[in-house]
N, CA, C and O atoms as a Tripos MOL2 file, in Angstrom:
@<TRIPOS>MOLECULE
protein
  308   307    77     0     0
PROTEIN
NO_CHARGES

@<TRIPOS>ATOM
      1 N          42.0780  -94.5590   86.2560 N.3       1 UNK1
      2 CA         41.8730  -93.1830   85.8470 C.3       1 UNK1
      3 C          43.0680  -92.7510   85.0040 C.2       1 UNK1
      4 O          44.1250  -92.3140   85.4580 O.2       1 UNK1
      5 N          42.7000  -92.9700   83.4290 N.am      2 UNK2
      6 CA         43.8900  -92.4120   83.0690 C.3       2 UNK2
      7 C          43.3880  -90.8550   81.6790 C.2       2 UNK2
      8 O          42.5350  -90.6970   80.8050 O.2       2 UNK2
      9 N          44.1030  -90.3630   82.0370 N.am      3 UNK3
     10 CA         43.1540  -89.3060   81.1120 C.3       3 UNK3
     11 C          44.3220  -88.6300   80.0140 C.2       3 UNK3
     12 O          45.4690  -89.0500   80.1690 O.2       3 UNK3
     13 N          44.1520  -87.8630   79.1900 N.am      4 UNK4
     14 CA         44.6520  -87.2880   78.3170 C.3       4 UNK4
     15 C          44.6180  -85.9600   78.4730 C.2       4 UNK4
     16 O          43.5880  -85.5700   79.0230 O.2       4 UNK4
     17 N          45.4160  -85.1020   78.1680 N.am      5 UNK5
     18 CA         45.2270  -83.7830   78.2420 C.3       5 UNK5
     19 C          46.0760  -82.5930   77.1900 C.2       5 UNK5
     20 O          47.1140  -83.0820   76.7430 O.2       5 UNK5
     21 N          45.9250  -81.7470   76.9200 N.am      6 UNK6
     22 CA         46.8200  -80.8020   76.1530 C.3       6 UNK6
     23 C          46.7290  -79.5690   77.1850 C.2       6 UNK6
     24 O          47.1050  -78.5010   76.7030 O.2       6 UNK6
     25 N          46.3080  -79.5370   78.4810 N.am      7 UNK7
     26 CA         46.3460  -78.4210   79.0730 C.3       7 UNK7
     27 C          47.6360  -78.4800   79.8810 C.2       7 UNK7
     28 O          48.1460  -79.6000   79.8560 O.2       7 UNK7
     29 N          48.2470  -77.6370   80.5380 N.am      8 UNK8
     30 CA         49.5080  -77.9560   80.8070 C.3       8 UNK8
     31 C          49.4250  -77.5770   82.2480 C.2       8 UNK8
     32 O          50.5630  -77.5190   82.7140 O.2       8 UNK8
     33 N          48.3970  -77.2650   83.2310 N.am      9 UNK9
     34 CA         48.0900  -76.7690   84.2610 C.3       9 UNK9
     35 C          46.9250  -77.8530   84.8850 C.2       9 UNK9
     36 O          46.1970  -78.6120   84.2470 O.2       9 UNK9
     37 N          46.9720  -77.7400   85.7120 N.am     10 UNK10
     38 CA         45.3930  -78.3830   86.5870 C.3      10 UNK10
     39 C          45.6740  -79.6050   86.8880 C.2      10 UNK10
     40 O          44.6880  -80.3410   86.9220 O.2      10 UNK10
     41 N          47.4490  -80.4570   87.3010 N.am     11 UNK11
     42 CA         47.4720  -82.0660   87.7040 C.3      11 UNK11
     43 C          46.7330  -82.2100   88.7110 C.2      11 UNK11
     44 O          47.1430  -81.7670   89.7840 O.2      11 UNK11
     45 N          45.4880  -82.8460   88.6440 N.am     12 UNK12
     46 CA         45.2010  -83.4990   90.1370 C.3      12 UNK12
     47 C          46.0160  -84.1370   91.2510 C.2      12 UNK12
     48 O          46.9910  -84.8800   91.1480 O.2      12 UNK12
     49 N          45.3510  -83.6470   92.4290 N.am     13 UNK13
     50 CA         46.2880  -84.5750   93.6750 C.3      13 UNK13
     51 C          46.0090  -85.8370   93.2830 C.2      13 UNK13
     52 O          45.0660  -86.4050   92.7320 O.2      13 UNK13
     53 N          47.4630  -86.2410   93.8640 N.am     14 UNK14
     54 CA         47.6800  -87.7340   93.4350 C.3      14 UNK14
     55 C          48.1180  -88.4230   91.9130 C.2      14 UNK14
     56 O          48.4900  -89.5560   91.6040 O.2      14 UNK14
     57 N          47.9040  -87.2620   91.1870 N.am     15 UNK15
     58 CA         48.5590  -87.8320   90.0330 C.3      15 UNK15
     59 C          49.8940  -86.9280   89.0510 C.2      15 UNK15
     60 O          50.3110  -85.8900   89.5660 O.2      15 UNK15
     61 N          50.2190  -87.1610   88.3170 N.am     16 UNK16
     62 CA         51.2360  -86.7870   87.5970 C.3      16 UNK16
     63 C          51.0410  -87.2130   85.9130 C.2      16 UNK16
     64 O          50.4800  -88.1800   85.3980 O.2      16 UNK16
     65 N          51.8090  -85.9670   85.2830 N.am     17 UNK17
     66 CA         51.9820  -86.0920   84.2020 C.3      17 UNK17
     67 C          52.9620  -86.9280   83.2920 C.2      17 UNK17
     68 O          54.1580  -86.7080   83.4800 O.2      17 UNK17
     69 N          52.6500  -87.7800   82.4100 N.am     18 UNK18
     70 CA         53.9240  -88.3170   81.3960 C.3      18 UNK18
     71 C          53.8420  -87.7550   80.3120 C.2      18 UNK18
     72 O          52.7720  -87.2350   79.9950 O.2      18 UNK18
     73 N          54.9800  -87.7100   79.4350 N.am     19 UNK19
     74 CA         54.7280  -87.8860   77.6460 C.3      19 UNK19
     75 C          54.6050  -89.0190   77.2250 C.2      19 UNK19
     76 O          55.1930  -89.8900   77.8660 O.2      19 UNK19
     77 N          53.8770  -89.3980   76.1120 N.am     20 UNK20
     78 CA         54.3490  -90.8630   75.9220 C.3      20 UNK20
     79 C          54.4460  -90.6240   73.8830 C.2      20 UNK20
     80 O          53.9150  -89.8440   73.0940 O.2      20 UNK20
     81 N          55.0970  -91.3960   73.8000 N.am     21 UNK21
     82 CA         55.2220  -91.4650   72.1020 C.3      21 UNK21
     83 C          56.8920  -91.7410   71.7270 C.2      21 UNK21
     84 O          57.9160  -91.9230   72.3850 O.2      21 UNK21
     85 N          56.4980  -91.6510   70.1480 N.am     22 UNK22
     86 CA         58.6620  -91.7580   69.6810 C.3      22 UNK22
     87 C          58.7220  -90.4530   68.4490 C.2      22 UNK22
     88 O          58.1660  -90.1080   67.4070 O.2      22 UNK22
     89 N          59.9260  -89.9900   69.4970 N.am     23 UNK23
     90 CA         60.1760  -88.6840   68.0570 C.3      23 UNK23
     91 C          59.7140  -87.6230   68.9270 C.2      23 UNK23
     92 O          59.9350  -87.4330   70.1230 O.2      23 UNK23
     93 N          58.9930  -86.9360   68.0440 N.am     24 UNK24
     94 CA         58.0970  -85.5500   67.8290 C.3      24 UNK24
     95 C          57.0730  -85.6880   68.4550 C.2      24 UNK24
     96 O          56.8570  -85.0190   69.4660 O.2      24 UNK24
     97 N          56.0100  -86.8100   67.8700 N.am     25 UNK25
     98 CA         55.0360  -87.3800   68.3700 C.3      25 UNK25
     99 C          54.8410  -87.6420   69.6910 C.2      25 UNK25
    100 O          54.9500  -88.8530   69.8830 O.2      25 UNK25
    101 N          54.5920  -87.0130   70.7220 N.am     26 UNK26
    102 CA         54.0740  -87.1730   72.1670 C.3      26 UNK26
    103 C          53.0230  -86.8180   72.4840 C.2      26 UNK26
    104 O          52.7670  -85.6870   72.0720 O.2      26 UNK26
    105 N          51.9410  -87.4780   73.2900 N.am     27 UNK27
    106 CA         50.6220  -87.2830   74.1470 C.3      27 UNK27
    107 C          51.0280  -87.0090   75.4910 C.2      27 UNK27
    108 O          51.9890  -87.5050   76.0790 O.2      27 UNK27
    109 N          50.1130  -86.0790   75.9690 N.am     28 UNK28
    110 CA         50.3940  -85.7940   77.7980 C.3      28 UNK28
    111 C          49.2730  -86.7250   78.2950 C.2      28 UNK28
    112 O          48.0760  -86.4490   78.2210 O.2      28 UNK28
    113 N          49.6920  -87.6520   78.7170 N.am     29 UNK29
    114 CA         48.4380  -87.9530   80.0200 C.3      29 UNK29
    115 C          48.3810  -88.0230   81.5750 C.2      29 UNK29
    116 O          49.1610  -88.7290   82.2140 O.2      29 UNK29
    117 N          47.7620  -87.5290   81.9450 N.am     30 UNK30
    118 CA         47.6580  -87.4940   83.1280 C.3      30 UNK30
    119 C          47.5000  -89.0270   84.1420 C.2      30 UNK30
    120 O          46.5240  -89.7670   84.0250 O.2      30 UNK30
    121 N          48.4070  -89.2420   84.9090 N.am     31 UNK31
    122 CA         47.8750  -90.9120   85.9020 C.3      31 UNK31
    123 C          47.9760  -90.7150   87.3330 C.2      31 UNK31
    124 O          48.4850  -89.8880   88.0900 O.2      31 UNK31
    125 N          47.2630  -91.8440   87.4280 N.am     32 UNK32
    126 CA         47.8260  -91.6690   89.2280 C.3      32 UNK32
    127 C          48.7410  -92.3330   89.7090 C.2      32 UNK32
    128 O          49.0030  -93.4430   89.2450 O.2      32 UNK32
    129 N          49.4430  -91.7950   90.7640 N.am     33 UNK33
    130 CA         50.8070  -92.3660   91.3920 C.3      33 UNK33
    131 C          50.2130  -93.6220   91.3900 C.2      33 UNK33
    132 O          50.9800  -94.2090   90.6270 O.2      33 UNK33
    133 N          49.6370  -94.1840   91.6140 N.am     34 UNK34
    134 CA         49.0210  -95.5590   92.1810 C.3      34 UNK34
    135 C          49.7100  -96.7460   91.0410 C.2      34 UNK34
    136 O          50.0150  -97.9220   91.2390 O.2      34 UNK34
    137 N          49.8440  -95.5780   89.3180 N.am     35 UNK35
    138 CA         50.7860  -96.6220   88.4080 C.3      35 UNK35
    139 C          52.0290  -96.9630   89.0290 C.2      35 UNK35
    140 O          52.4500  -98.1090   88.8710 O.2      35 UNK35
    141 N          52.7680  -96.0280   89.8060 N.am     36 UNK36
    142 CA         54.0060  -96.1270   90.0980 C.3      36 UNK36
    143 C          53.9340  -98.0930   91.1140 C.2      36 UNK36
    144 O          55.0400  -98.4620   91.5080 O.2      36 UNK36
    145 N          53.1170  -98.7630   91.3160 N.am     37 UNK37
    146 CA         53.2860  -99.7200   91.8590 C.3      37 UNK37
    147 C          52.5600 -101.0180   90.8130 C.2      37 UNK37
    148 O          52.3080 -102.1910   91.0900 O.2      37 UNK37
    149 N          52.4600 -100.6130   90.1500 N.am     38 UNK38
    150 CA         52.2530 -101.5450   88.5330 C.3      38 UNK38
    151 C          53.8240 -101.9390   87.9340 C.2      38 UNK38
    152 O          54.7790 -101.1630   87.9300 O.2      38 UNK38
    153 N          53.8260 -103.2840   87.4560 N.am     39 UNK39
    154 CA         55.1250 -103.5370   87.2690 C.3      39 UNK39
    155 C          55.3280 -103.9970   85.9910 C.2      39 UNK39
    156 O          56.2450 -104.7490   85.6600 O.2      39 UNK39
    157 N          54.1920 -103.4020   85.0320 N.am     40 UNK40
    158 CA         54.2250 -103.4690   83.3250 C.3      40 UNK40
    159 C          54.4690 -101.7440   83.4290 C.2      40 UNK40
    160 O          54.9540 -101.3280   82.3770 O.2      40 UNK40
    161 N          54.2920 -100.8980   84.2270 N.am     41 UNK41
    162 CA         54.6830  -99.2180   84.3200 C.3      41 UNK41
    163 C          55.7740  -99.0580   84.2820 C.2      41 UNK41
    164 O          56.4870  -98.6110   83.3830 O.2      41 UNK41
    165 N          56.1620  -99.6770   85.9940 N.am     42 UNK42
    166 CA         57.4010  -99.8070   86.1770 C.3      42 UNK42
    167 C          58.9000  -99.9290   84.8380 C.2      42 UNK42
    168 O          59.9610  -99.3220   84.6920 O.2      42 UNK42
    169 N          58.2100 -101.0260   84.1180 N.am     43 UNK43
    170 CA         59.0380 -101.6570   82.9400 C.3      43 UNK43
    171 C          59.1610 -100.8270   81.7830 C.2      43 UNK43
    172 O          59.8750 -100.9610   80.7890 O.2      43 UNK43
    173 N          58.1560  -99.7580   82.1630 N.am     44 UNK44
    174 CA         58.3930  -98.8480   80.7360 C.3      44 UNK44
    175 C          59.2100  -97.5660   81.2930 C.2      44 UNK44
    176 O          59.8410  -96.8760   80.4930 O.2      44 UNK44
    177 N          59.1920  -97.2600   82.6450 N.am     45 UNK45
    178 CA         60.1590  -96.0600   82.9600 C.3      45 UNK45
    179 C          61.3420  -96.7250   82.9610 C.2      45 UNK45
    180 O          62.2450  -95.9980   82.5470 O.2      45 UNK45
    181 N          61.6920  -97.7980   83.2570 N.am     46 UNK46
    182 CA         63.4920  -98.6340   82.7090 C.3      46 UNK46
    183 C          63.3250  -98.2640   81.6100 C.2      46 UNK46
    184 O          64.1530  -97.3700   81.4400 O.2      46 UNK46
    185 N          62.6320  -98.4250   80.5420 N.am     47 UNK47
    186 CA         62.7920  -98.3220   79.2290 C.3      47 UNK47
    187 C          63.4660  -96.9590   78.9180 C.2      47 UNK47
    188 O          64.5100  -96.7820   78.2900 O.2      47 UNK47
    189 N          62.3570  -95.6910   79.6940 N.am     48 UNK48
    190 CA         62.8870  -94.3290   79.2510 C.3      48 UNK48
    191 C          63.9530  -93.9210   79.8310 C.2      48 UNK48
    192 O          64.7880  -93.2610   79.2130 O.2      48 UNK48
    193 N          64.1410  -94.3500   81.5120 N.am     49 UNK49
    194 CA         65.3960  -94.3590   81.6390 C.3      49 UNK49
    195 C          66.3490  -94.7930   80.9720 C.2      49 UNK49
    196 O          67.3040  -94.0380   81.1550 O.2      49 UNK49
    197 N          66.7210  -95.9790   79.9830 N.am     50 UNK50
    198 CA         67.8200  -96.7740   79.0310 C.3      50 UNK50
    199 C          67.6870  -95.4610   77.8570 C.2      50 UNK50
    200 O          68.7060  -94.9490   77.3960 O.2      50 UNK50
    201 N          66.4690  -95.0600   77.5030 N.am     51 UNK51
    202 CA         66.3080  -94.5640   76.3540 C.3      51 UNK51
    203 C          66.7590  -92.6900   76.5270 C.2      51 UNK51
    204 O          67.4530  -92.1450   75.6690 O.2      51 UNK51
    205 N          66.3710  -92.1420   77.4160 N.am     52 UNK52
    206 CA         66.7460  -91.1970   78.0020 C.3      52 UNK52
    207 C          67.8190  -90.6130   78.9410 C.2      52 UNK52
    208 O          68.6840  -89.7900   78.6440 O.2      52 UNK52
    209 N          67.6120  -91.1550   80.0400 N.am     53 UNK53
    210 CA         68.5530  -90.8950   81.1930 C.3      53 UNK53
    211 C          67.6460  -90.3540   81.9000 C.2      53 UNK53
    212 O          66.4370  -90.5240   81.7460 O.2      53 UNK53
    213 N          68.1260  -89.7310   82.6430 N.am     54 UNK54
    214 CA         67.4540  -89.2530   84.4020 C.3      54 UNK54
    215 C          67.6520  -87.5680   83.7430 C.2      54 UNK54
    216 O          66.7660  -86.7340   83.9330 O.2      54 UNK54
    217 N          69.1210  -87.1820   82.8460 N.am     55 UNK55
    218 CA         69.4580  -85.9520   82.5450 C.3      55 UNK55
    219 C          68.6060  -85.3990   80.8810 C.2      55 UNK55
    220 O          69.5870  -85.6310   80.1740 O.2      55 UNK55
    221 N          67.8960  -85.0490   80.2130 N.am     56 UNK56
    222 CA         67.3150  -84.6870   79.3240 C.3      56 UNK56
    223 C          66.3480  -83.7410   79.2620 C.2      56 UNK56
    224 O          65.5110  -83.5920   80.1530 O.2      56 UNK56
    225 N          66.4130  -82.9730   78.0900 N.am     57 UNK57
    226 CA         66.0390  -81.7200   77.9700 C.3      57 UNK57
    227 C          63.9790  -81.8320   77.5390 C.2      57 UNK57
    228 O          63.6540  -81.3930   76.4360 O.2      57 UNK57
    229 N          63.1670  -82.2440   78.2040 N.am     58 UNK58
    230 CA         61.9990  -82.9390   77.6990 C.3      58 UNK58
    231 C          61.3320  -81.7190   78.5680 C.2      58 UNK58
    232 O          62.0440  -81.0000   79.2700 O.2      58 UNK58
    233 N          60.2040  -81.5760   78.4910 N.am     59 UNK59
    234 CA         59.0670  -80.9410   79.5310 C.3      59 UNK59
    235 C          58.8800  -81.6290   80.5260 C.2      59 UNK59
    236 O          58.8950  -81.0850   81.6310 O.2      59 UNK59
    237 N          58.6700  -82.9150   80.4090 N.am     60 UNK60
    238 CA         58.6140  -83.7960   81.7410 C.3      60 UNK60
    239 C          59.4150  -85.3520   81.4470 C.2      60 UNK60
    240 O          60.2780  -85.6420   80.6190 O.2      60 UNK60
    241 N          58.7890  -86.1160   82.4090 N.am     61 UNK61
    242 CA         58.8000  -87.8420   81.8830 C.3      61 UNK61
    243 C          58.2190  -88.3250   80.8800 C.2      61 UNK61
    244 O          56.9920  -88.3860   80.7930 O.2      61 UNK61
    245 N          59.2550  -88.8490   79.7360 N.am     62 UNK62
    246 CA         58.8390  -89.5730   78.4870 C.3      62 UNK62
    247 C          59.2420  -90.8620   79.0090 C.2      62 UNK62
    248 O          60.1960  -91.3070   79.6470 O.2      62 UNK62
    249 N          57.7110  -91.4810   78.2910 N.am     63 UNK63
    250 CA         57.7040  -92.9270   77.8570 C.3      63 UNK63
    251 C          57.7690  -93.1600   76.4800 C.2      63 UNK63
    252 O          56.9390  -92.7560   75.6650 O.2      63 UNK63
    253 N          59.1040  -94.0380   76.1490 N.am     64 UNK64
    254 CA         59.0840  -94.0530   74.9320 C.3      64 UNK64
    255 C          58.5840  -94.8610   73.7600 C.2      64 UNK64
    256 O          59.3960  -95.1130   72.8700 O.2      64 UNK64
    257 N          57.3950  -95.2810   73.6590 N.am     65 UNK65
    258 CA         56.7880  -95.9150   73.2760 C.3      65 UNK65
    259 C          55.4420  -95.9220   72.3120 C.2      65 UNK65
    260 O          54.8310  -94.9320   72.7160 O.2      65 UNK65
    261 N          54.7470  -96.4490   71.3700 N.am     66 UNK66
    262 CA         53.8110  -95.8460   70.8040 C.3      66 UNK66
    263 C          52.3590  -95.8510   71.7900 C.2      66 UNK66
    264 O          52.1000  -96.6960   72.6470 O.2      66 UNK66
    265 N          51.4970  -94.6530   71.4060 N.am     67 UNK67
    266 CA         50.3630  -94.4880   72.6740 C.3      67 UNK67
    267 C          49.6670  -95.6310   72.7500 C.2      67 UNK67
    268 O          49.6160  -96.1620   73.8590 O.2      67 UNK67
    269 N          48.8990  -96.3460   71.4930 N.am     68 UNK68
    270 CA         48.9420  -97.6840   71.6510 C.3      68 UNK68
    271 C          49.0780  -98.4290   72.3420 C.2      68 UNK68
    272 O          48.1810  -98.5570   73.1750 O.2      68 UNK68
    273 N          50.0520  -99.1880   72.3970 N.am     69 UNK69
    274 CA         51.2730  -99.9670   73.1900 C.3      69 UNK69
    275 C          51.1050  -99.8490   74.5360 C.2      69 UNK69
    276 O          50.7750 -100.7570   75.2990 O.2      69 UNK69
    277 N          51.4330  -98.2430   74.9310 N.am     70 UNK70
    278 CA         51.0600  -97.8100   76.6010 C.3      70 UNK70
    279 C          50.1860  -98.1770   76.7060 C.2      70 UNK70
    280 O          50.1470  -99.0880   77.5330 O.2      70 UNK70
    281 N          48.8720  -97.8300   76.0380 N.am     71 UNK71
    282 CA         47.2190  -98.0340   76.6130 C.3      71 UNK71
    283 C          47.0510  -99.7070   76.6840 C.2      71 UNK71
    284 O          46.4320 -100.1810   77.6370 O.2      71 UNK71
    285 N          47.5110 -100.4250   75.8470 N.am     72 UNK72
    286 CA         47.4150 -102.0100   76.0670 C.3      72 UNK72
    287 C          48.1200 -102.4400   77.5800 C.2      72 UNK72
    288 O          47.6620 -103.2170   78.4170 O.2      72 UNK72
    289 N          49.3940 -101.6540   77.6230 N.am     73 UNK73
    290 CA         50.1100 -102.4330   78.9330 C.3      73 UNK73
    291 C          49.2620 -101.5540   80.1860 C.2      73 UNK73
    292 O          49.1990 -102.0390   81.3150 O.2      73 UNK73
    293 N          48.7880 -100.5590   79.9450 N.am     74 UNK74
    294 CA         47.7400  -99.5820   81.7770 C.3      74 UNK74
    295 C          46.8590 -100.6070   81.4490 C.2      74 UNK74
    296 O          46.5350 -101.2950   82.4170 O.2      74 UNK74
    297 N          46.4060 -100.8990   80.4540 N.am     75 UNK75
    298 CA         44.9110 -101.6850   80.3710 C.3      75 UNK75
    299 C          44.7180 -102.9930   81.0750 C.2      75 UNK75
    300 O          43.7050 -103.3870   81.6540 O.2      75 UNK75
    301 N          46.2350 -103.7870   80.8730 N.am     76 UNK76
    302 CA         46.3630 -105.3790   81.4020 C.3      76 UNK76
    303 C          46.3510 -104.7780   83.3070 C.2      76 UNK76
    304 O          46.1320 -105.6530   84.1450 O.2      76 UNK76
    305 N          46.5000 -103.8710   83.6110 N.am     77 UNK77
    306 CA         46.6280 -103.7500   85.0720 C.3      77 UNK77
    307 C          45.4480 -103.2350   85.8990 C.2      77 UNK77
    308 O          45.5490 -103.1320   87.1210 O.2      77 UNK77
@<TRIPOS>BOND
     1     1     2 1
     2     2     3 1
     3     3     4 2
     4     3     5 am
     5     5     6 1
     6     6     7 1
     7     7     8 2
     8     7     9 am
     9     9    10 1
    10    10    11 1
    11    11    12 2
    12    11    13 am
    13    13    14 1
    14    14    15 1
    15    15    16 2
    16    15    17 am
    17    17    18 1
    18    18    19 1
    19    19    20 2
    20    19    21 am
    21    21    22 1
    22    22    23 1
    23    23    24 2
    24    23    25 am
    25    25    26 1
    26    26    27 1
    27    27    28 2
    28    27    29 am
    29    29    30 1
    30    30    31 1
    31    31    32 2
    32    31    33 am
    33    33    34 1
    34    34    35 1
    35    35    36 2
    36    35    37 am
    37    37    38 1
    38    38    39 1
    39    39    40 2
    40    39    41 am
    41    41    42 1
    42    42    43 1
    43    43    44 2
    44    43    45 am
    45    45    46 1
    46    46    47 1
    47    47    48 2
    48    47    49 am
    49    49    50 1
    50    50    51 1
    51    51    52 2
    52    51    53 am
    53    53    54 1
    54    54    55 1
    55    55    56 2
    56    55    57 am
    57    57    58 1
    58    58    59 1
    59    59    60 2
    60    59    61 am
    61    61    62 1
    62    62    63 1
    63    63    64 2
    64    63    65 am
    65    65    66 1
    66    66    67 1
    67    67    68 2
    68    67    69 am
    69    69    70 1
    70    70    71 1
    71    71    72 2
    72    71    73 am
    73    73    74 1
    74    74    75 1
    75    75    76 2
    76    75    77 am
    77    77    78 1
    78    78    79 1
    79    79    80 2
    80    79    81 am
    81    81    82 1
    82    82    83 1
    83    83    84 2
    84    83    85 am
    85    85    86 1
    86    86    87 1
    87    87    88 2
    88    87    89 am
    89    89    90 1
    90    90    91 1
    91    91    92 2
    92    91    93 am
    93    93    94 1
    94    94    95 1
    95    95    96 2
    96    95    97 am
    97    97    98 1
    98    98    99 1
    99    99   100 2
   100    99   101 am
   101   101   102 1
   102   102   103 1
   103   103   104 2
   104   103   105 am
   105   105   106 1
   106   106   107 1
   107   107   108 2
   108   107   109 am
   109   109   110 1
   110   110   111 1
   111   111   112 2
   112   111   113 am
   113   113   114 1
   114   114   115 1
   115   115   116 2
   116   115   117 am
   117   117   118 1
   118   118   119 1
   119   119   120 2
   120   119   121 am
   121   121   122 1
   122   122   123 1
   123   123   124 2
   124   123   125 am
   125   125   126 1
   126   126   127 1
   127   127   128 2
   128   127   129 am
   129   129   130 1
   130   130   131 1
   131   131   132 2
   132   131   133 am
   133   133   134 1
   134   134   135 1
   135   135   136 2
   136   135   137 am
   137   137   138 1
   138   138   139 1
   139   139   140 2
   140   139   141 am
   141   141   142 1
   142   142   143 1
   143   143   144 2
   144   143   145 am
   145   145   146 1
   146   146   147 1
   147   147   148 2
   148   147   149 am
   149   149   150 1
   150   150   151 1
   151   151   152 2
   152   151   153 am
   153   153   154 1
   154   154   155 1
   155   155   156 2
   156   155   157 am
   157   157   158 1
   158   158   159 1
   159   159   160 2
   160   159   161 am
   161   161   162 1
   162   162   163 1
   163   163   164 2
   164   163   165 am
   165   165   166 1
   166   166   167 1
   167   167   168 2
   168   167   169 am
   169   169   170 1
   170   170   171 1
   171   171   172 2
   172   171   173 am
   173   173   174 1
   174   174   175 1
   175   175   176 2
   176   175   177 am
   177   177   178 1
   178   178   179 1
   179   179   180 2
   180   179   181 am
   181   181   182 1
   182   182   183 1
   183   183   184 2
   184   183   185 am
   185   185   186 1
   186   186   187 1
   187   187   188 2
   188   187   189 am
   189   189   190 1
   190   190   191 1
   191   191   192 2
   192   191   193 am
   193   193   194 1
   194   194   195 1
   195   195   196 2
   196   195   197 am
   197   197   198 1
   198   198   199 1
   199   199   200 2
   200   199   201 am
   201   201   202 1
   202   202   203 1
   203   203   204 2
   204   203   205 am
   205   205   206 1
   206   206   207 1
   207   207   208 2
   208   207   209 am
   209   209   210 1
   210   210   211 1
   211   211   212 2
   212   211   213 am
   213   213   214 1
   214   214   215 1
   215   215   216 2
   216   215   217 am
   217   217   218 1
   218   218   219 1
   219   219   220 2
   220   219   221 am
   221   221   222 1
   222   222   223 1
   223   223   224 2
   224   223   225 am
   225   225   226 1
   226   226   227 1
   227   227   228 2
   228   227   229 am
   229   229   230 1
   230   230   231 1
   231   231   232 2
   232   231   233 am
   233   233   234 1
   234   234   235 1
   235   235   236 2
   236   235   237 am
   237   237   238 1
   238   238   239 1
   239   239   240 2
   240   239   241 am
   241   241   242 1
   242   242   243 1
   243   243   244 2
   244   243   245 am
   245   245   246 1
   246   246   247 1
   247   247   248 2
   248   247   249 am
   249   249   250 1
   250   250   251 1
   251   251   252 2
   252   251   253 am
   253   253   254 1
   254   254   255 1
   255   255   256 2
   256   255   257 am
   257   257   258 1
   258   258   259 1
   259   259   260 2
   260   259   261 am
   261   261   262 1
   262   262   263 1
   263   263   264 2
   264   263   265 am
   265   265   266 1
   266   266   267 1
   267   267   268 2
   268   267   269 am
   269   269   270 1
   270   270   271 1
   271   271   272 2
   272   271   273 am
   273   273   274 1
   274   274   275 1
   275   275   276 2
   276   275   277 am
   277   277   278 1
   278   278   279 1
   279   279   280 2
   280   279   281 am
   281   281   282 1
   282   282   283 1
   283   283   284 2
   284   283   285 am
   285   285   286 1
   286   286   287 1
   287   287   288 2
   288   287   289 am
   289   289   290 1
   290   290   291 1
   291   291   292 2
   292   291   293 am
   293   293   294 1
   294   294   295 1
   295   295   296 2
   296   295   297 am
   297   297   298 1
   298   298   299 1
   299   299   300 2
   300   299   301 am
   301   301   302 1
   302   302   303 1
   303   303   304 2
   304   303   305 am
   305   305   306 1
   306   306   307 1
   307   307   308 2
@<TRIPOS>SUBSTRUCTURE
     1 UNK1         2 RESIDUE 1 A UNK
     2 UNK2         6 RESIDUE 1 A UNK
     3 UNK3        10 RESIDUE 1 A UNK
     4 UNK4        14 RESIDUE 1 A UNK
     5 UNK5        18 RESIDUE 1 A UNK
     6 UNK6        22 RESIDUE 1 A UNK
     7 UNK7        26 RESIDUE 1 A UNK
     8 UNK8        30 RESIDUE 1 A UNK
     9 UNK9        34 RESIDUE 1 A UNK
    10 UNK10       38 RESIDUE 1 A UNK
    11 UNK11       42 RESIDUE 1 A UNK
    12 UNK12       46 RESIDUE 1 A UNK
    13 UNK13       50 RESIDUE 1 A UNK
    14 UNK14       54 RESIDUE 1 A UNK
    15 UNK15       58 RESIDUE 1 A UNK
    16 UNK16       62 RESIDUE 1 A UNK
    17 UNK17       66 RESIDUE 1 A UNK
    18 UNK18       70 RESIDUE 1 A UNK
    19 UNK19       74 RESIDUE 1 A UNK
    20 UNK20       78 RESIDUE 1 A UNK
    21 UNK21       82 RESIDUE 1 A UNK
    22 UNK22       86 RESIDUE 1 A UNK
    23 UNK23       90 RESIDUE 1 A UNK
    24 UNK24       94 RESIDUE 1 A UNK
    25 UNK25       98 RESIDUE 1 A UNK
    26 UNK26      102 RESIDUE 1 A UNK
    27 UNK27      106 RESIDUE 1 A UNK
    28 UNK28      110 RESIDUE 1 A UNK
    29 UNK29      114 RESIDUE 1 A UNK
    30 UNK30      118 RESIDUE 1 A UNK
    31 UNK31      122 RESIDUE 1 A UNK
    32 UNK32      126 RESIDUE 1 A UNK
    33 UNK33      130 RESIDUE 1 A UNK
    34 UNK34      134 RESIDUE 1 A UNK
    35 UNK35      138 RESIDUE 1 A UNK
    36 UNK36      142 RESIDUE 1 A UNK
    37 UNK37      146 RESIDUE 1 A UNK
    38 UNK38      150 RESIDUE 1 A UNK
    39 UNK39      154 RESIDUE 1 A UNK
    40 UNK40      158 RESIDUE 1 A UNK
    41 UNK41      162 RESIDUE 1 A UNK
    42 UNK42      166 RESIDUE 1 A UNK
    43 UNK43      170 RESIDUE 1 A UNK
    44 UNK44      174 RESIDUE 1 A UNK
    45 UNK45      178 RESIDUE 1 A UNK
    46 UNK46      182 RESIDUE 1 A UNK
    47 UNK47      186 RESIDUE 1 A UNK
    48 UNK48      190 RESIDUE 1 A UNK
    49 UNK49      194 RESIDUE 1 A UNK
    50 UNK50      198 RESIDUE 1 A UNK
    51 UNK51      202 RESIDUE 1 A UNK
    52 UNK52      206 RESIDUE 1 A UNK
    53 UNK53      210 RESIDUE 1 A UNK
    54 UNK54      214 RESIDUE 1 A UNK
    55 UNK55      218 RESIDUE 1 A UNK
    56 UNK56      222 RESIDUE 1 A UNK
    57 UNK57      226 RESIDUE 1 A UNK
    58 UNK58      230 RESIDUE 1 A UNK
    59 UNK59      234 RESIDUE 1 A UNK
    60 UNK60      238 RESIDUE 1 A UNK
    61 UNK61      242 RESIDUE 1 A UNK
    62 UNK62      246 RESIDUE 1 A UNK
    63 UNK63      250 RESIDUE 1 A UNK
    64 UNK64      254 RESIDUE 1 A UNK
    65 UNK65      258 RESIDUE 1 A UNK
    66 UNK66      262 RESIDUE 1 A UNK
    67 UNK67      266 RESIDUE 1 A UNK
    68 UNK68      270 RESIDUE 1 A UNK
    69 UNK69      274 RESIDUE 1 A UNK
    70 UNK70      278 RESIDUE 1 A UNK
    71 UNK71      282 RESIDUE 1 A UNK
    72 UNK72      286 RESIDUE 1 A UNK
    73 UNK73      290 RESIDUE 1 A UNK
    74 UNK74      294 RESIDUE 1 A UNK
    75 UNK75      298 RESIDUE 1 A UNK
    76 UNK76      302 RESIDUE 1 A UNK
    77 UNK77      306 RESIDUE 1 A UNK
C-alpha cells in the first residue's frame, strides 16, 4: 500500500508520511510502518540521514532520491 498524496491531513493508522525527490522537487507519499522492516527502505533513510541529518528544516522525512528510483526499490519488496 503505497499511495501518493498532496493532502497534508488524513495519515492512516499505521502509516506515515515521507518526501521523496532532489532539490525543490518532492512527492508526499503516504506508507506503512511495515516499510520500516524492508532493508532496500531501510538503505534509503541512511541515505537521508548522510544527506540530511536527524536536524533539518523539511516538513517531514526526506528521501533523497528520484520518485522513480524509490518506486523501483518499494516495488523489489
Amino acid at each position: 500500500m503505497l499511495s501518493t498524496s498532496t493532502n497534508k491531513v488524513g495519515v492512516p493508522k499505521g502509516c506515515f508520511v515521507i518526501y521523496v525527490g532532489e532539490h525543490k522537487n518532492k512527492k508526499r507519499f503516504v506508507v506503512p510502518l511495515s516499510y520500516l522492516n524492508h532493508p532496500s527502505f531501510l538503505t534509503l533513510l541512511m541515505r537521508a540521514e548522510e544527506e540530511y541529518g536527524f536536524d533539518h528544516h523539511m516538513e517531514g522525512l526526506v528521501i533523497p532520491c528520484r520518485e522513480d528510483s524509490f518506486q523501483t526499490v518499494i516495488e523489489k519488496e
